[in-house]
C-alpha positions as CSV (number, residue, x, y, z in Angstrom):
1,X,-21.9,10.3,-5.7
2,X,-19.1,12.3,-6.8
3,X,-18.9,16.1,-7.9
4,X,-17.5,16.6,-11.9
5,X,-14.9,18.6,-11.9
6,X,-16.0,21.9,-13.6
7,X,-13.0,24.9,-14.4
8,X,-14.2,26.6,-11.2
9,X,-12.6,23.7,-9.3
10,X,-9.5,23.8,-12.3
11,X,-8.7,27.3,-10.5
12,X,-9.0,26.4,-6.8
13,X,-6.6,23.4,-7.4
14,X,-4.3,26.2,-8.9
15,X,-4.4,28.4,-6.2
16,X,-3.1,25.9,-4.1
17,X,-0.3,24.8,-6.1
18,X,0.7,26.9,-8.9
19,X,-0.8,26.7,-12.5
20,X,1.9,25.3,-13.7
21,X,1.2,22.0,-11.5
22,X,-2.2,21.3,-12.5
23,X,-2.8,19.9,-15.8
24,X,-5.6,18.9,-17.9
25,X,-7.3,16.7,-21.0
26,X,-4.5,17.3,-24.2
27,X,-1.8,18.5,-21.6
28,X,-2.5,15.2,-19.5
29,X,-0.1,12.3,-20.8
30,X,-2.1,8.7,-21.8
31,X,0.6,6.9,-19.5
32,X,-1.2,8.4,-16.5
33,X,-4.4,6.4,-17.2
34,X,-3.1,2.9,-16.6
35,X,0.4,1.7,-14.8
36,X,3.0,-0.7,-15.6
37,X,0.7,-3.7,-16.4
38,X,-2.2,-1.7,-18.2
39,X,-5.0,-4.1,-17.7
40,X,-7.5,-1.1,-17.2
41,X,-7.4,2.8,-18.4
42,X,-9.4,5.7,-17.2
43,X,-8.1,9.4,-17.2
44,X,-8.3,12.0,-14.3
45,X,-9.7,15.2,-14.7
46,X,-6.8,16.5,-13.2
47,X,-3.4,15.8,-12.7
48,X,-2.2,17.5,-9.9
49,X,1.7,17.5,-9.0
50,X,2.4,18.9,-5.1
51,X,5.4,19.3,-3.5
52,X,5.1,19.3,0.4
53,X,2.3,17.5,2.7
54,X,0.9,21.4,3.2
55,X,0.1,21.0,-0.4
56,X,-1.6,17.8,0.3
57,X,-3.6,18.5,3.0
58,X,-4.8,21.9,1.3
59,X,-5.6,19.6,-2.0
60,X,-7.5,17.0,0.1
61,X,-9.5,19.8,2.1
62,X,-10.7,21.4,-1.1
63,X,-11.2,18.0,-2.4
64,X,-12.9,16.6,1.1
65,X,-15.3,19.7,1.0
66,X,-16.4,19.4,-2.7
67,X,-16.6,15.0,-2.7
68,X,-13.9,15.2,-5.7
69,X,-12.2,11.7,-6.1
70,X,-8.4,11.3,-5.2
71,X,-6.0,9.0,-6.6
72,X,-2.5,9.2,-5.4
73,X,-0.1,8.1,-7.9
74,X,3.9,8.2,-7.7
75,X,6.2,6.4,-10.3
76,X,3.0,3.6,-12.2
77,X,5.1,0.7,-11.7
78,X,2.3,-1.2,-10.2
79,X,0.6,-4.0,-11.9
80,X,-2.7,-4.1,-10.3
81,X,-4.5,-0.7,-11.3
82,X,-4.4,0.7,-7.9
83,X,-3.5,4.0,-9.5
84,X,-5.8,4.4,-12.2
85,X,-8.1,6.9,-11.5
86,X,-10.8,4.8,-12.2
87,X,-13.6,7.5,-11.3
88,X,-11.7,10.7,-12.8
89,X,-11.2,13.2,-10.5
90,X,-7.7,14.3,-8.9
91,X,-4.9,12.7,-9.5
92,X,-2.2,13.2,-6.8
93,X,1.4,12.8,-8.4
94,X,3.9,12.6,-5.7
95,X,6.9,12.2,-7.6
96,X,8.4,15.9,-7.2
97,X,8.3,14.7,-3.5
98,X,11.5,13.0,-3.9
99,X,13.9,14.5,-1.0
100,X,16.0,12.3,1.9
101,X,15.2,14.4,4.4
102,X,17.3,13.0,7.2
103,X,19.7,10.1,8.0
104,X,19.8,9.5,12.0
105,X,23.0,7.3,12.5
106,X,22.1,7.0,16.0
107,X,18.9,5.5,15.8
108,X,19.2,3.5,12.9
109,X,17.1,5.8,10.7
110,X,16.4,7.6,7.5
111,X,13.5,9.8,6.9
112,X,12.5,10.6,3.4
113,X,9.3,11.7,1.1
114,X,7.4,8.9,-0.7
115,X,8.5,9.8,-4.2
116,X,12.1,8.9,-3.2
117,X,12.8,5.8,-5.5
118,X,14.1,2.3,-4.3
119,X,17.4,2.7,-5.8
120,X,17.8,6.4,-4.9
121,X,17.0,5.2,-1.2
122,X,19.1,1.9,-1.9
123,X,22.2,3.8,-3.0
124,X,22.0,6.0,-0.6
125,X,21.8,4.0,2.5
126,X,24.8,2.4,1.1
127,X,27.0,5.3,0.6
128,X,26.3,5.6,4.7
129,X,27.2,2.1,5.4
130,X,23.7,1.2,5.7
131,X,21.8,-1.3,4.1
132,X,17.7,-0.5,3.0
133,X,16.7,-4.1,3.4
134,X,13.2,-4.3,1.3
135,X,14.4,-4.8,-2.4
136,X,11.4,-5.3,-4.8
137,X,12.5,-6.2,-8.7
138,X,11.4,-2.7,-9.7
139,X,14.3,-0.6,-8.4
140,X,12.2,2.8,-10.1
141,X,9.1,2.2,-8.0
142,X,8.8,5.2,-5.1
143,X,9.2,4.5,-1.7
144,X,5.3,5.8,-1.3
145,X,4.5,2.8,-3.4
146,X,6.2,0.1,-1.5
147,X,4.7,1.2,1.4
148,X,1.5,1.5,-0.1
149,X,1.5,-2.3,-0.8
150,X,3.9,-4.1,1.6
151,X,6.2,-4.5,-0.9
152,X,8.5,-7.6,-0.3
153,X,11.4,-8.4,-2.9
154,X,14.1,-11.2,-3.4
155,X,15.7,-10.5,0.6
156,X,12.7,-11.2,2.7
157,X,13.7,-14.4,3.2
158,X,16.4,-12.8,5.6
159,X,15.2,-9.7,6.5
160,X,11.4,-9.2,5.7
161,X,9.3,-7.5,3.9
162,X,8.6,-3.2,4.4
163,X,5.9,-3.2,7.3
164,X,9.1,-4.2,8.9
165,X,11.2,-1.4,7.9
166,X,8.2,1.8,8.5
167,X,8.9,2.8,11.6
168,X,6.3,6.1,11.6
169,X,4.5,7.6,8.7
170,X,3.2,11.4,8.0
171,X,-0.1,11.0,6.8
172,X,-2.6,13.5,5.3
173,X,-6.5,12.1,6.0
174,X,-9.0,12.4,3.6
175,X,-10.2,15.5,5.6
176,X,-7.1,17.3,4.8
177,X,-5.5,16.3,8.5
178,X,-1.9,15.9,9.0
179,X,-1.0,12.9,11.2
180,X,2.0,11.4,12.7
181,X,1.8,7.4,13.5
182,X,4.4,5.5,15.4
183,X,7.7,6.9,16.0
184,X,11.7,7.0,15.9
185,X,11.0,3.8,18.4
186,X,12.0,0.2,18.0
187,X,9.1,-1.3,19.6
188,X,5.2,0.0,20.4
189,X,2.6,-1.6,22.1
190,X,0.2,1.9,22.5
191,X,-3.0,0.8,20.9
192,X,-4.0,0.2,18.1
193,X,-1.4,0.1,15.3
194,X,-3.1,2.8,12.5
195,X,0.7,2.9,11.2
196,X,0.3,-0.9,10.3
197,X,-3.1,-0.4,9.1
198,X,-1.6,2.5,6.5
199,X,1.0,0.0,5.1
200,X,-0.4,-2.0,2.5
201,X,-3.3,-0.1,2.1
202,X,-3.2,1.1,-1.8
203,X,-4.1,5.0,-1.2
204,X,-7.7,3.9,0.4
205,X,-7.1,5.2,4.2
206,X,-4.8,8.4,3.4
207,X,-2.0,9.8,2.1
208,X,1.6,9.1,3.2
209,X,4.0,12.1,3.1
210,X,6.6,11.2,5.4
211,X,8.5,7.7,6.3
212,X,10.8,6.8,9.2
213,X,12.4,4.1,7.8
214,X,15.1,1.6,9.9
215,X,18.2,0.9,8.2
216,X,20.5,-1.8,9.5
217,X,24.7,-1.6,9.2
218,X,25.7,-2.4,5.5
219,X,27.0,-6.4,5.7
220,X,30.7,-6.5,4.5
221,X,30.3,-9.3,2.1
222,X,27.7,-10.5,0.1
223,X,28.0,-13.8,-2.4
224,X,25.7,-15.3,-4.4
225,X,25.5,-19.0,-5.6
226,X,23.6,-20.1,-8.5
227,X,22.6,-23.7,-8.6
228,X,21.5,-25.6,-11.7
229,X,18.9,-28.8,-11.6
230,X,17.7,-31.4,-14.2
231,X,14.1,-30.4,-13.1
232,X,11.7,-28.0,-11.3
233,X,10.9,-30.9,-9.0
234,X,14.4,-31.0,-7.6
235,X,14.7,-27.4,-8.0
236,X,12.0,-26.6,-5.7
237,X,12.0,-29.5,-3.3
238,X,15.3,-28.4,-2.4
239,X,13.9,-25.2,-0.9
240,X,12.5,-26.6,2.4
241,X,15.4,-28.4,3.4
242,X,17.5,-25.3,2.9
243,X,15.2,-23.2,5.0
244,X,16.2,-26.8,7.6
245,X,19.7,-26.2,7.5
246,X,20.8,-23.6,10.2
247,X,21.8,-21.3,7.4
248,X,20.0,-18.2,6.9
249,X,20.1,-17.0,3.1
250,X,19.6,-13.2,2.1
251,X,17.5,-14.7,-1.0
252,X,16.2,-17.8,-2.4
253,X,14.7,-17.4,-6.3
254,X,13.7,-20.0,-8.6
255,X,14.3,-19.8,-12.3
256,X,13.0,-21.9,-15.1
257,X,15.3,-22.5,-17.9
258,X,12.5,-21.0,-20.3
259,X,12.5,-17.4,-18.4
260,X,16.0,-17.2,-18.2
261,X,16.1,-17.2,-22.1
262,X,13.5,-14.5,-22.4
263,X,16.0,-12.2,-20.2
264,X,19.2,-13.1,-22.5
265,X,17.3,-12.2,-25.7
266,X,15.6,-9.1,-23.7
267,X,18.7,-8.0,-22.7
268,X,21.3,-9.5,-25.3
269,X,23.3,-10.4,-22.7
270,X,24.5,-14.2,-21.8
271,X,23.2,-16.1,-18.6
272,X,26.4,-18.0,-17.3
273,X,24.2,-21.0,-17.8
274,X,21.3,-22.1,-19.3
275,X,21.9,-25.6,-20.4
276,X,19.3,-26.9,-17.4
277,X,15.5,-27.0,-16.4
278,X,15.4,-24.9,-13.1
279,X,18.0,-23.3,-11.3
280,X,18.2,-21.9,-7.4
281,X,19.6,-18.5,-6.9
282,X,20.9,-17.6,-3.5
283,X,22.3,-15.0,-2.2
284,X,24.6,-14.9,1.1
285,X,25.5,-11.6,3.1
286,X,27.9,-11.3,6.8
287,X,30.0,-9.2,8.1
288,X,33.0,-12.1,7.6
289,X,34.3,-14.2,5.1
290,X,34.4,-17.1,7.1
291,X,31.0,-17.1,8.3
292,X,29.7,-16.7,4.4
293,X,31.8,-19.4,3.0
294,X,30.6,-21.7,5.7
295,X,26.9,-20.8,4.8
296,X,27.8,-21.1,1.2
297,X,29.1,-24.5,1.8
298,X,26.4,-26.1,3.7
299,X,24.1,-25.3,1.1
300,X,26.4,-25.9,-2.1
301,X,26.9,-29.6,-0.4
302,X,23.1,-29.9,0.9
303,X,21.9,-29.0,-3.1
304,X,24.6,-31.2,-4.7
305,X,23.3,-34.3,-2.5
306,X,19.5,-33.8,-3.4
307,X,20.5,-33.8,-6.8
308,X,21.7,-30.4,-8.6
309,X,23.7,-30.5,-11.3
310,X,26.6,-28.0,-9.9
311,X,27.2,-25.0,-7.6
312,X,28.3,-22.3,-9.0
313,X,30.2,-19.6,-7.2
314,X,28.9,-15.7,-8.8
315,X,32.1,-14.2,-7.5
316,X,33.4,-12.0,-10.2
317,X,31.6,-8.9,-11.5
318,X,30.7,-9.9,-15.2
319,X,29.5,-13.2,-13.8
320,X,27.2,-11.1,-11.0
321,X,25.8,-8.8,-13.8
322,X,24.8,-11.5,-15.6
323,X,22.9,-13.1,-13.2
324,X,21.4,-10.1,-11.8
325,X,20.6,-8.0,-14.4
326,X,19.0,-11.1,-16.1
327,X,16.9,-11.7,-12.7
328,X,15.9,-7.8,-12.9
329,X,14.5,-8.1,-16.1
330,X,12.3,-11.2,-16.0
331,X,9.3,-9.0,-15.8
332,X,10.1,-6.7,-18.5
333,X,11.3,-9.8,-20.8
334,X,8.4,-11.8,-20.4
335,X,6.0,-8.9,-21.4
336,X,8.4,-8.3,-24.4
337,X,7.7,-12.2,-25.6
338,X,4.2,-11.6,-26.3
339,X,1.0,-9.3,-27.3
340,X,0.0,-9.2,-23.9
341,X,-0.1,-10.8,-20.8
342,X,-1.1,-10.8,-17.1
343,X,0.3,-12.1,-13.8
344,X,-1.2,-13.9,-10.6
345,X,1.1,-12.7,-7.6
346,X,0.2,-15.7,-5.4
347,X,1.8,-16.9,-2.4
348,X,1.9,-20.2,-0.9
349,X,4.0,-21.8,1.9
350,X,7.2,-22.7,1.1
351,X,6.5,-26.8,1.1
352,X,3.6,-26.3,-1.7
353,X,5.4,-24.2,-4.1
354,X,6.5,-26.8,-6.2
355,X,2.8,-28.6,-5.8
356,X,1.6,-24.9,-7.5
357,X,4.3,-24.6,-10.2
358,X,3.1,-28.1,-11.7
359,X,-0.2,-27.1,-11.4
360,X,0.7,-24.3,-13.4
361,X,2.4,-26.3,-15.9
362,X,-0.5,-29.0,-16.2
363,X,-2.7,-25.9,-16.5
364,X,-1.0,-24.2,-19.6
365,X,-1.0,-27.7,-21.4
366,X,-4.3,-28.0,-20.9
367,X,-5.7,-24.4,-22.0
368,X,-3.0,-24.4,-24.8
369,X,-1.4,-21.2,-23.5
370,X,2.2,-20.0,-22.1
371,X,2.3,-19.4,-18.3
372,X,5.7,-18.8,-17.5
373,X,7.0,-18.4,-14.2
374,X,9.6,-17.1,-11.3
375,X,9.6,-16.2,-7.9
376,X,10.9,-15.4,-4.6
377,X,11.0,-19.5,-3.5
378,X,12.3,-19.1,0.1
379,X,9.3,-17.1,1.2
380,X,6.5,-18.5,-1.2
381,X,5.8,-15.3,-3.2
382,X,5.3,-16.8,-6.9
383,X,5.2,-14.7,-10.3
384,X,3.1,-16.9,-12.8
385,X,2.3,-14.6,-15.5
386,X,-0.4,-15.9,-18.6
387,X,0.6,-14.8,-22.1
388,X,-1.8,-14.0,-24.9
389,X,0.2,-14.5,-27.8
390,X,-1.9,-15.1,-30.6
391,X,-5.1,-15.5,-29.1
392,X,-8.1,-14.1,-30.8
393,X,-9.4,-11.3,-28.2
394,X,-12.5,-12.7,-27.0
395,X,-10.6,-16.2,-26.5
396,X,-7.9,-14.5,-24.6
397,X,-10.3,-12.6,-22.5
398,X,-12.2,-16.4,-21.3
399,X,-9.2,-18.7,-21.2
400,X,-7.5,-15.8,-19.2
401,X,-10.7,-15.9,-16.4
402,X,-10.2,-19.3,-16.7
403,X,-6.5,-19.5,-15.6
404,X,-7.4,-16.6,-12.8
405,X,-10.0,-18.7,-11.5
406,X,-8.3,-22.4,-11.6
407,X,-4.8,-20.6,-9.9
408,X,-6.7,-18.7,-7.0
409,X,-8.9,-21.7,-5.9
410,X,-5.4,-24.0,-6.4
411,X,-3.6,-21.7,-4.1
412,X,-6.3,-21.3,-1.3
413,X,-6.2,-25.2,-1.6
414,X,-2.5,-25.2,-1.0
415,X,-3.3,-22.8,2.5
416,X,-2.2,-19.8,0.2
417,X,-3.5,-15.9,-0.3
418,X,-3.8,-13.6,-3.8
419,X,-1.1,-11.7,-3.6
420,X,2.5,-11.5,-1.6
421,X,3.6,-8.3,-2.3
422,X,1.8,-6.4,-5.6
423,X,-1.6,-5.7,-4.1
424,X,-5.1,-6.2,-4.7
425,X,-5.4,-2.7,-6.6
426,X,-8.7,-3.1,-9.2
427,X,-7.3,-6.0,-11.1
428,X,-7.7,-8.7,-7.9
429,X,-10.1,-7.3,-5.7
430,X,-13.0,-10.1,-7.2
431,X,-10.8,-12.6,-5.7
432,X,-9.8,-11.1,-2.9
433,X,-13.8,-10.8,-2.0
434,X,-14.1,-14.5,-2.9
435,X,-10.9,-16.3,-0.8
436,X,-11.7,-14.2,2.2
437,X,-15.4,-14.6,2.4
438,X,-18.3,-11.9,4.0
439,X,-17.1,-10.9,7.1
440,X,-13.1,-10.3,6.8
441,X,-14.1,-7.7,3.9
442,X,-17.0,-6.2,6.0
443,X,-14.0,-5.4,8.5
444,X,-12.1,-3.6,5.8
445,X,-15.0,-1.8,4.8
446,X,-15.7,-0.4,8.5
447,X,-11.8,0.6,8.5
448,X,-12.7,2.2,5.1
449,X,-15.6,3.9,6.4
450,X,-13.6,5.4,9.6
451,X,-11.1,6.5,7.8
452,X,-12.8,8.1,4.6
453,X,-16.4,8.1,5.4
454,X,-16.6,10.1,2.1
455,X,-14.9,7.5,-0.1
456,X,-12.9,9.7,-2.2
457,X,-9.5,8.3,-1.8
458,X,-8.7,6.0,-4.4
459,X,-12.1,4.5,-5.2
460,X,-12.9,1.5,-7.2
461,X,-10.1,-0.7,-5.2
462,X,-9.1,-3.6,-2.9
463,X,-12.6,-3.7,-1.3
464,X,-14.5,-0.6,-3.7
């Protein structure tokens, strides 16, 4: 279906954007044939670094015209695959497309390339008095790659996830055409939404080279609380009647006592507490103290009557790097406790979260295996991720289908979907097929087919 690359096509691609851009077999780093997680491996035949969407569409005309496979790839943080090249080809780095372009004060705006990172973007707005809402755990993944899957993060509780930030996107189409969708405008109701179509699409429709992002004036005060419980039960039941109690928190995350201890050895740092089972981290934000200790209050005294242990104020700076730098690095520490592991991004409602978490529990006693867990508890979005340890591969390999299968059908039983905010990539796509059933994916697939009749962006994933 798809042309090999010979050196013929070697030369074109340097043409286009400089020998020094285009690299090949030795010269091609391993890391670029798996990303963060590395479930699956497969090397391009090309890794191909460009600059400006003129490189882009040039790349993906010589591309379109020969049926040469594109994968666009900017920092690898993902966790799914979706940026192994899993049938060789191109890859498209994006990275060197790292440039704020333009900050628009008077709209509420800020324009930049997709391989502008979270925190450059983060920091950024901030120095403007502006605040970036989304905020995913991994502060190094691109801006192209939060786009690319809806990327949510510990404030969507408040503010939402990215589709709600994208306010137009520069696109290159499979084709090579350069396209603008949606606009410096705060609402749109002209057709179809191709824009909203782009956003969570993994690389499969086209290429995003542009973003017109909304910011929103930077809050004056932000506080978080951190709120131990003699159980996960409590822990999580609590949740609900926060989201019930006229208060809006910037974040709700659960922690189990067990994670928390991974990050302190990960990170040799001390968690202000860790003396109790689960524990509710929420953070605050206004423009007044007032209004924030009032929040605060409500919910310190709603927790302390359902039955947490304390309230605890993270007020000082030591005390807020402790908490926050431990929360960063759950991920990270996790993956450091064991061989190897993998993760099931599920999300639920809010009310069945702690029905999930106890399945989860009942599940790893069962299989005799480590599943530990955290997650963004105000909106659903659970991280449950299943550790190998010492298991024999070809034991590892069944007891970890088993888990997948088991935690999927649980979830669609509680009224939830695979994944909140990581993707289907390659690693999900079987139960992606299986939870939504024949027709839902044969609309995918007809999107697929009008944008990329040719199927060369990104094959192998979500619906490939």
């Amino acid at each position: 279906m798809y042309k090999q690359m010979t050196q013929n096509d070697i030369l074109a691609l340097r043409a286009i954007v400089g020998e020094e851009n285009v690299l090949c077999g030795e010269a091609i780093s391993p890391d670029y044939a798996h990303d963060e997680l590395g479930g699956i491996e497969r090397m391009p035949d090309a890794l191909v670094r460009v600059h400006t969407t003129e490189e882009i569409s040039a790349v993906m005309k010589y591309a379109w015209a020969q049926t040469i496979p594109v994968t666009v790839r900017g920092s690898g943080t993902g966790l799914v695959g979706a940026a192994v090249p899993l049938e060789g080809g191109i890859l498209l780095e994006t990275t060197k497309m790292n440039r704020i372009l333009e900050l628009d004060r008077d709209n509420l705006t800020v324009t930049v390339q997709p391989g502008v990172l979270l925190m450059e973007l983060a920091a950024f707005a901030e120095e403007n008095d502006f605040l970036y809402p989304p905020d995913p755990g991994e502060k190094s993944a691109t801006i192209g790659g939060n786009i690319s899957t809806n990327a949510g993060g510990m404030r969507a509780v408040k503010y939402g996830v990215t589709r709600d930030y994208v306010r137009a996107l520069t696109v290159v189409m499979p084709d090579g055409e350069i396209l603008t969708l949606g606009g410096k405008v705060a609402k749109n109701s002209s057709g179809y939404s191709l824009k909203d179509l782009v956003i969570g699409s993994e690389g499969t429709l086209c290429i995003i080279t542009e973003a017109v992002l909304k910011l929103v004036p930077l809050p004056k005060i932000s506080v978080s609380l951190l709120v131990p419980f003699p159980d996960q039960k409590t822990a999580i039941e609590a949740v609900p009647q926060i989201a019930r109690a006229k208060v809006t928190p910037t974040a709700i995350e659960y922690m189990s006592r067990d994670t928390i201890l991974f990050a302190e050895e990960y990170l040799g740092r001390r968690f202000p507490d860790t003396r109790h089972d689960a524990y509710i981290l929420l953070t605050f934000d206004g423009n007044t103290e007032a209004q924030v200790e009032a929040d605060l209050q409500v919910v310190a005294d709603l927790c302390l009557e359902i039955g947490a242990v304390d309230a605890y104020l993270v007020d000082t700076e030591e005390r807020r790097k402790a908490v926050w730098s431990a929360r960063g690095a759950f991920l990270e520490a996790i993956k450091a406790s064991t061989t190897e592991m993998d993760e099931c991004d599920v999300v639920v409602p809010v009310n069945q979260v702690d029905e999930f978490i106890k399945f989860t529990h009942a599940l790893a006693e069962e299989l005799h295996i480590r599943i530990p867990s955290f997650g963004h508890a105000g909106d659903g979005n659970l991280h449950i991720y299943i550790c190998r340890d010492d298991l024999e591969q070809s034991a590892w390999e069944r007891t970890l289908a088993v888990c997948f299968d088991r935690m999927y059908q649980k979830a669609a039983e509680l009224g939830g979907l695979v994944s909140g905010e990581h993707g289907i990539g390659y690693a999900k796509k079987g139960y992606l097929h299986a939870q939504y059933g024949e027709r839902p994916i044969a609309l995918m697939r007809g999107i697929k087919d009008v944008f990329d009749p040719k199927h060369i962006l990104n094959p192998g994933k979500v619906i490939g």
